[in-house]
N, C-alpha and C positions, 0 to 999 in steps of 0.2 A: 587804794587809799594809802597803802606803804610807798608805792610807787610818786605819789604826790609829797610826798617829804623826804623822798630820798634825793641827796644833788646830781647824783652820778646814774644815772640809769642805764649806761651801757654797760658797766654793771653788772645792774641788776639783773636787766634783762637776759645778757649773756650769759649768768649768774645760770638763770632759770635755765637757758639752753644747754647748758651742759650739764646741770642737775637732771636733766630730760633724758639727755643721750647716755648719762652712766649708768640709771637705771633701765635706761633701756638694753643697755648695752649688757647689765648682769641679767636682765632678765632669760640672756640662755642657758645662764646655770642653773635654774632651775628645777627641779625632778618632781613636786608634785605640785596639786592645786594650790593647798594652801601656800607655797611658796609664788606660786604663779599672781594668786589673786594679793599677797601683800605688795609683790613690784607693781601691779596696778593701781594698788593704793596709793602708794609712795610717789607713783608718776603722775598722777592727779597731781599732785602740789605742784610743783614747778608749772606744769600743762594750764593749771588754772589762773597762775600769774603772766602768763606768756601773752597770750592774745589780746586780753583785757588792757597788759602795761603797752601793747604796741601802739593800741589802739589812743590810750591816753598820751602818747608821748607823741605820734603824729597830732595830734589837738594839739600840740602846744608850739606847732610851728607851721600849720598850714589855716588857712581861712577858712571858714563854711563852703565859700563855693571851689575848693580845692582839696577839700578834704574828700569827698566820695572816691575822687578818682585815685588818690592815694590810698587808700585804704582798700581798693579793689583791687592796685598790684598787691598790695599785702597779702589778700584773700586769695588770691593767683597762685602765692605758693603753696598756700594749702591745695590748692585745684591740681595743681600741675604735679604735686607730691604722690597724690592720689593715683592719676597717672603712671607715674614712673616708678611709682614705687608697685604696681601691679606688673610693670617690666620688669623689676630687679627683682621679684619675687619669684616670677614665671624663671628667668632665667637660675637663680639661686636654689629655688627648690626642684629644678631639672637638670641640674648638674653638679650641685656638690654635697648631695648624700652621701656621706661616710668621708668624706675628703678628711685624711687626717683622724679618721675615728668619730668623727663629730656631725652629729645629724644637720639636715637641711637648713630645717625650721632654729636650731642654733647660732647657722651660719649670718641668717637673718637677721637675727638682734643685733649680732654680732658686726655684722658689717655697716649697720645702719644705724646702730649705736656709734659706734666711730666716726662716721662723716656727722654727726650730730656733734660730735664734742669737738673735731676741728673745725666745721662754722660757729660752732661759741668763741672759740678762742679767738678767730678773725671778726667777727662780730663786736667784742671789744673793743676791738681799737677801733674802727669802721663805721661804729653808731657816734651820731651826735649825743649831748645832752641837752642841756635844755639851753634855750637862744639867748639867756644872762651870760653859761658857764661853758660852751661848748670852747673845749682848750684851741680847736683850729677856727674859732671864729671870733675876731676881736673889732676892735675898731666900729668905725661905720656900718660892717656887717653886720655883726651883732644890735646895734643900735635898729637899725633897720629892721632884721626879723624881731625884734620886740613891740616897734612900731607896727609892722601890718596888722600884729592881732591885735594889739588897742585901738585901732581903728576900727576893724572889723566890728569888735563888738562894744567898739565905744568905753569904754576903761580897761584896767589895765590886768593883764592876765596873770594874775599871780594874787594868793591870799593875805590877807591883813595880819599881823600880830596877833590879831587877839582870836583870829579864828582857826580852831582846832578843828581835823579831823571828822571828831564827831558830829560838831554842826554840820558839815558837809551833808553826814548819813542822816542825818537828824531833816533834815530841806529833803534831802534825796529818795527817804523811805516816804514822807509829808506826799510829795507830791504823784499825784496821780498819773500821769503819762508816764515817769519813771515805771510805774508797775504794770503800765498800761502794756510797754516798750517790753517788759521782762516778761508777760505771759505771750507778747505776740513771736516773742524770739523763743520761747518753749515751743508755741506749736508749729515754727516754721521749721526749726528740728527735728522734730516729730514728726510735720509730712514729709521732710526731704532725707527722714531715716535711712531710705532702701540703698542712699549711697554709697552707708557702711557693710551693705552685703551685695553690692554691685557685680563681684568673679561671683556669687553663689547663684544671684539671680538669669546672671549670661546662661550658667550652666545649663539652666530648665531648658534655653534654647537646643540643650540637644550637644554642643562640642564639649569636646576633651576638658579635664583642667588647665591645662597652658595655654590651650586656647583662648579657654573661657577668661585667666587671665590677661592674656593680650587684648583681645576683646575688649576689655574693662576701661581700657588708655584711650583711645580715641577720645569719648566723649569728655574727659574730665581738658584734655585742649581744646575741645569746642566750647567746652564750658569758661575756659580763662579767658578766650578771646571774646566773648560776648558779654562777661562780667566786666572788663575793662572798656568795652564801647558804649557799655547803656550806664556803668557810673560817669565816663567822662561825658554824656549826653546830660548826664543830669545836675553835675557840675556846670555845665553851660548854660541850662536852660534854669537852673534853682529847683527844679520839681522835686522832690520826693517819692509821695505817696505811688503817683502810676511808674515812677521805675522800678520800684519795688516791688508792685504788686504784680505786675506783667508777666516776671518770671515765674509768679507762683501757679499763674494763672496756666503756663506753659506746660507744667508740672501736673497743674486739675487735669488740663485735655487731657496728656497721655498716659495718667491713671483709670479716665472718662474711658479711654480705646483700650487701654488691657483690660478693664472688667466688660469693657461690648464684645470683644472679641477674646478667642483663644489660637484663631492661627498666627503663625509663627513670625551843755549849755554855760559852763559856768559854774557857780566856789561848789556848787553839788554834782560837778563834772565825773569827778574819779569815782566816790561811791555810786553816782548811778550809771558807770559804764561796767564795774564789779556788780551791783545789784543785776542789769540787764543780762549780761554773761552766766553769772552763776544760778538764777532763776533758768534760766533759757538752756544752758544744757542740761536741766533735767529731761527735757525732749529728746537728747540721745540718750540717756539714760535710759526711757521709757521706748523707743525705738528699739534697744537690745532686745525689748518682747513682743515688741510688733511683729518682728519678721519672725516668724518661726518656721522650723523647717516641719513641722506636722500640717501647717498651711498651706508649702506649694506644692506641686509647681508651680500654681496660679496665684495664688497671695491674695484671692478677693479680700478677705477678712484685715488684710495689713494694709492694700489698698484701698479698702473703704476708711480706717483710720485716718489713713494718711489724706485723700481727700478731704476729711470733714478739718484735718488740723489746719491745712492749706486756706481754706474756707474762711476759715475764725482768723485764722493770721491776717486774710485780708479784708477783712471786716474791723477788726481793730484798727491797720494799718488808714482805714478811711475816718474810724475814729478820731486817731490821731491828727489828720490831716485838718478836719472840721474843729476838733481843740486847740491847733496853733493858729488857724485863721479867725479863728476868737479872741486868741491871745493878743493877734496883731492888730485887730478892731479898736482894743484895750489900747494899747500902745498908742493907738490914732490920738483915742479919746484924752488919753493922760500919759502923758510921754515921760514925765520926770517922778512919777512915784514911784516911791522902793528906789531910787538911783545911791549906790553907793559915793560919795563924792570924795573920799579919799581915793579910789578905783580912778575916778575921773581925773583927779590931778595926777597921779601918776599916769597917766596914759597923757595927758598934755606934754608932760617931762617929756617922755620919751619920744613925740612926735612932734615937738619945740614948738609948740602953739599954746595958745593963751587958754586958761582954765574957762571964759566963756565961751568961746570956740569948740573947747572938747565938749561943753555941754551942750553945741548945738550938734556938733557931729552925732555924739550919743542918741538925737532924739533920732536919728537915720538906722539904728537897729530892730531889722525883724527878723524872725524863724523863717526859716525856708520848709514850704511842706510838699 
């Protein structure tokens, strides 16, 4: 929601990234808990403006049917982090204990706090802002990416004068699919918790620790490459719901096999992408006690969790999909109620056609589900 009235978001954004990597970066000076768990506290803030503000600021320059696919390289780097950062770990905590007097697990923050605060600062200059203000986009350019999302959704992407903030949160908490969206993103968290103990769980298989973290890297690049072919599949074809559900579904099987076996939208855009986010990692929250290590080697008890969450994630997620095909029913039946028509004449502006024209284009918006 800050991020919607800030002009400069690269920024902010970069702002956040290097607020991310300083503490992460002190977090190896450290010496006890209570020190430990306040840099956790502190790294929340920035970490929970990060994803949320990326997420709203691609919206504000790609179309519904171009945004999944954007939004999945986003998700990529989180995959692919996951990844390499099980590589930089494995190599870091098997070679430079005591380097300099300074323990491993030090070296860790430490190095990885740094490369966090030099992609902030390239970050900066490298992110656009928004398609009114971005300083290397003028002219026709500019005009243009303003135009495709009025088109897209038939008025014009940007709020009124007189509308605050709050109305946003106020539409955004009101409606039901928002909260619908923010319990299905808790439990989809929640069944896909075991990621975050990914080297612990290798381990039950029996190898070393550096193993077990090398190990850990493979899949998090099978996983970038499959996340980037079934959003761009879904960008193509408009589906939603079975692209998303598909994966979850991949997840039930192979939870289904380790318990059989033991051998080896719009002005309420920004508060409801902060509502879906911040509702929805209470699932990793709740996930830090799913996996317990008094549970494995086997983890039924985190794995039955983690099934039944997967389950309800896709049972909303069909929810969902039957609420916006009722939504567009609605739209058939009455196309021009609730039309903001100040929305609509700025979007004619922008895309030099006559204010009857944008109202016919207007009536050509639906949800994709």
């Amino acid at each position: 929601m800050i991020l919607n009235r800030v002009t400069k978001p690269s920024w902010y954004i970069g702002g956040c990234v290097m607020a991310w990597g300083l503490t992460s970066l002190l977090t190896g000076k450290t010496h006890n808990y209570s020190g430990m768990l306040a840099c956790r506290f502190m790294i929340g803030i920035p970490e929970a403006a990060f994803y949320p503000g990326t997420l709203f600021l691609l919206s504000r320059w790609y179309t519904k049917k171009e945004l999944a696919f954007r939004s999945a390289i986003l998700y990529t780097g989180l995959l692919i982090s996951n990844g390499f950062g099980a590589l930089i770990a494995a190599g870091i905590l098997s070679n430079m204990d005591g380097v300099r007097g300074i323990r491993a697990w030090r070296w860790m923050f430490y190095i990885e706090g740094s490369i966090t605060i030099l992609v902030a600062f390239f970050s900066m200059w490298a992110l656009p802002d928004y398609p009114n203000n971005t300083r290397w986009i003028i002219g026709d350019e500019r005009r243009l990416a303003q135009a495709r999302l009025a088109e897209d959704a038939g008025e014009a992407d940007q709020d009124n004068e007189n509308e605050s903030p709050f109305k946003g949160l106020k539409l955004a908490i009101k409606d039901p699919l928002v909260l619908t969206l923010a319990v299905m993103n808790c439990a989809q968290l929640l069944g896909l918790s075991f990621v975050n103990f990914f080297p612990t769980l290798t381990s039950t298989l029996g190898f070393g620790f550096t193993s077990s973290l090398l190990l850990a890297a493979p899949p998090w690049v099978f996983a970038s490459i499959v996340t980037c072919v079934n959003a761009w599949h879904a960008d193509k074809t408009g589906e939603r719901c079975f692209h998303i559900s598909a994966t979850w579904w991949a997840a039930i099987i192979g939870f289904i096999i380790s318990l059989a076996t033991n051998s080896v939208g719009g002005r309420k855009r920004a508060a409801a992408i902060g509502i879906v986010n911040g509702i929805g990692n209470t699932g990793t929250l709740m996930g830090s006690y799913v996996w317990k290590a008094q549970w494995g080697p086997l983890y039924h008890n985190s794995i039955i969790i983690s099934l039944c969450s997967l389950c309800l994630a896709s049972a909303l997620a069909f929810g969902v999909r039957q609420h916006l095909i009722r939504q567009n029913k609605r739209l058939d039946e009455n196309e021009l109620q609730g039309v903001d028509e100040v929305r609509v004449r700025e979007a004619a502006i922008l895309e030099g056609i006559s204010f009857e024209q944008a109202m016919k284009r207007r009536k050509g918006f639906r949800y994709l589900y």
